[in-house]
N, C-alpha and C positions, 0 to 999 in steps of 0.2 A: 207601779211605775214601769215604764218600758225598759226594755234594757240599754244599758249606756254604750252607743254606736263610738267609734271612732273612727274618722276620715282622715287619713293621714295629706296633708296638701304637697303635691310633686313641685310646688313652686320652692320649695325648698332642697329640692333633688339636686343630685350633679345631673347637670343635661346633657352629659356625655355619655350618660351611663341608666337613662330611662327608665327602659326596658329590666334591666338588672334590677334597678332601682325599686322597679313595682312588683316583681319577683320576690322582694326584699320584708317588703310589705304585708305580701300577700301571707309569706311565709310567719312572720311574725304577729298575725291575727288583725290587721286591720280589716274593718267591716266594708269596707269602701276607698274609692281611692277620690279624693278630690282635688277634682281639674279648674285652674282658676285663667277663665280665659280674659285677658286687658284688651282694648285695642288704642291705647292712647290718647283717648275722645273723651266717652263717658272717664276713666283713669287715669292719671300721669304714667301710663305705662303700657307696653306691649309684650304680652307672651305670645300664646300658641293660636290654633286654629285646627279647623276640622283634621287637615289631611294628618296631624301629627296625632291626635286622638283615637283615631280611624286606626294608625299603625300600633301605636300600644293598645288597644284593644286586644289583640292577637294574644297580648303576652300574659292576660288575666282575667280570669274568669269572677274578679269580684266588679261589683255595679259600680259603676261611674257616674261621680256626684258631681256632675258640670257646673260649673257658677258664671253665669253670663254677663259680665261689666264692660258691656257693649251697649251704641246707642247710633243709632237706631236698632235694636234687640231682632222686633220680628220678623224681619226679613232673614234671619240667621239660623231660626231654630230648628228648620227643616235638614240643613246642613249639619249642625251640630247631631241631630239625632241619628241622620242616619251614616254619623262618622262614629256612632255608639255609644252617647250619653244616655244613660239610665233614669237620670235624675238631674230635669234643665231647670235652673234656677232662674233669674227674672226679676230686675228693678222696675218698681211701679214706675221713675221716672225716666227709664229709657224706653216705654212701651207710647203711642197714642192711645189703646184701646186696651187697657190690663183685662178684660171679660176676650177679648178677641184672640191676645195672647195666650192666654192658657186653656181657651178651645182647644189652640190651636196644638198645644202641648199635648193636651189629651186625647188627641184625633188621631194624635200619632205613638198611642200607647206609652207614653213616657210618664213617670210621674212631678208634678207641676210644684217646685218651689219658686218665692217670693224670698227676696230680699231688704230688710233694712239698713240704712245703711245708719251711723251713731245717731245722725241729726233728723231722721227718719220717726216719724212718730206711728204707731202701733192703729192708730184710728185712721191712716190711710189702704189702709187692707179689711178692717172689718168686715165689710162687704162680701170679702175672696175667700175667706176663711172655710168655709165648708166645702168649697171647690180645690181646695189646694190639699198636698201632702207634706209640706214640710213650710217652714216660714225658718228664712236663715236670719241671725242678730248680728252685725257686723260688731264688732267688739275693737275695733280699729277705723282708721278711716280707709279705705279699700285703696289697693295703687300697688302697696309694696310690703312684701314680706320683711318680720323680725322688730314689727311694731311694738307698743308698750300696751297694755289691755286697761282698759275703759270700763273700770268699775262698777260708771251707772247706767252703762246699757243693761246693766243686770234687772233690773225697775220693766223694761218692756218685757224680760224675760217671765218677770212673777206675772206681769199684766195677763201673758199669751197662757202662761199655765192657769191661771184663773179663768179665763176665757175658756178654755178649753174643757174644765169641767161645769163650768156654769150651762153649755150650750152642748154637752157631750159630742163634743168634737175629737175628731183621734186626724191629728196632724203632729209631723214631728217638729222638735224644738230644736233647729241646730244653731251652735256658735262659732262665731271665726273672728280670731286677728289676738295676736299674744296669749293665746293658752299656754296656760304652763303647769306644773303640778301641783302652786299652789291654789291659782286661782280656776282652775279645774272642778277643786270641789265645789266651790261658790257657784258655778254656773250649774252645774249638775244642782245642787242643795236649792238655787232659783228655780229649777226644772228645765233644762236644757237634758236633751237624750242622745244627742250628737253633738262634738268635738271635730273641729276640725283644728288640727294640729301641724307646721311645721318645721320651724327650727328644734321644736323641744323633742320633737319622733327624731328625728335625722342627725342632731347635735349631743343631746344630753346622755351622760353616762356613758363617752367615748362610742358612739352611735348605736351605741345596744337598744335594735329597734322594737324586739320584741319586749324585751324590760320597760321602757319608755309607752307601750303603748298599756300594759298591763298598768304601769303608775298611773297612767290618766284616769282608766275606768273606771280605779278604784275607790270609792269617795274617801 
């Protein structure tokens, strides 16, 4: 099995304090740092945008797991990439053309995740599967950090790990929305290899971020 990635999500960050913040991260062993961009449309919510991704880039040399919950998507990914996402993420239903969007991701050197979102079912990717690097499970309904976790998005998770050695595919399994230490090992034990984490990295254990990131990977 791959080994267990953690992306610690900056939506949980003091946003006064960024920069420090992914510093923080960095130092504590996160594999990644993921950037969770809204813009209100596709999400009941607005965070960031290129120009602030672009800035904390500078402050860190681990790869940026962008997650895109925008809509209209492809008009943006050029931006995003070249503001320094690593790794642009992508809803089959904010794209028209999902083959045209993750050309498009690939044309520009980036590696191409796919998101579900809970209500999202697994056979509208089948397709993408061999063209993509990661396939993210939304484990919440996406909008807002500090959600409660969704036990049966774990079912697409076994599905995608099945898939995956039926058709010898190497795509990563990532999760996001209420990770916590317990239900951490659930998704890992379903075959999830990426964590995305953030009240529990930034809160738990009086914000001891490197202890909190070691709790999650561990099953």
């Amino acid at each position: 099995m791959k080994k267990i990635q953690i992306s610690p999500s900056i939506l949980s960050a003091d946003f006064s304090q960024l920069a420090k913040e992914i510093k923080k991260l960095e130092e504590g062993g996160a594999d990644m740092i993921h950037v969770d961009v809204m813009d209100g449309h596709f999400v009941p919510n607005l965070t960031i945008g290129p120009p602030v991704i672009k800035s904390l880039k500078k402050h860190s040399s681990l790869p940026f797991d962008v997650h895109l919950m925008i809509s209209p998507v492809h008009k943006y990914i050029e931006d995003f990439s070249e503001a320094g996402a690593d790794i642009i993420t992508i809803h089959p239903e904010a794209t028209d053309d999902m083959n045209n969007s993750i050309s498009k991701i690939k044309g520009l050197n980036k590696k191409v995740g796919v998101s579900l979102n809970p209500e999202t079912k697994v056979e509208v990717i089948l397709q993408h599967l061999d063209k993509i690097d990661l396939v993210l499970i939304m484990s919440v309904n996406p909008g807002f950090g500090g959600q409660k976790f969704m036990p049966e998005v774990l079912t697409k998770v076994r599905d995608l790990k099945k898939l995956k050695i039926e058709k010898k595919l190497d795509f990563d399994i990532e999760i996001d929305g209420g990770i916590n230490f317990e239900n951490s090992k659930q998704a890992i034990e379903a075959g999830a290899n990426i964590l995305v984490s953030g009240t529990t990295i930034f809160k738990s254990n009086d914000g001891d971020i490197k202890k909190n990131i070691e709790l999650l990977r561990s099953k």
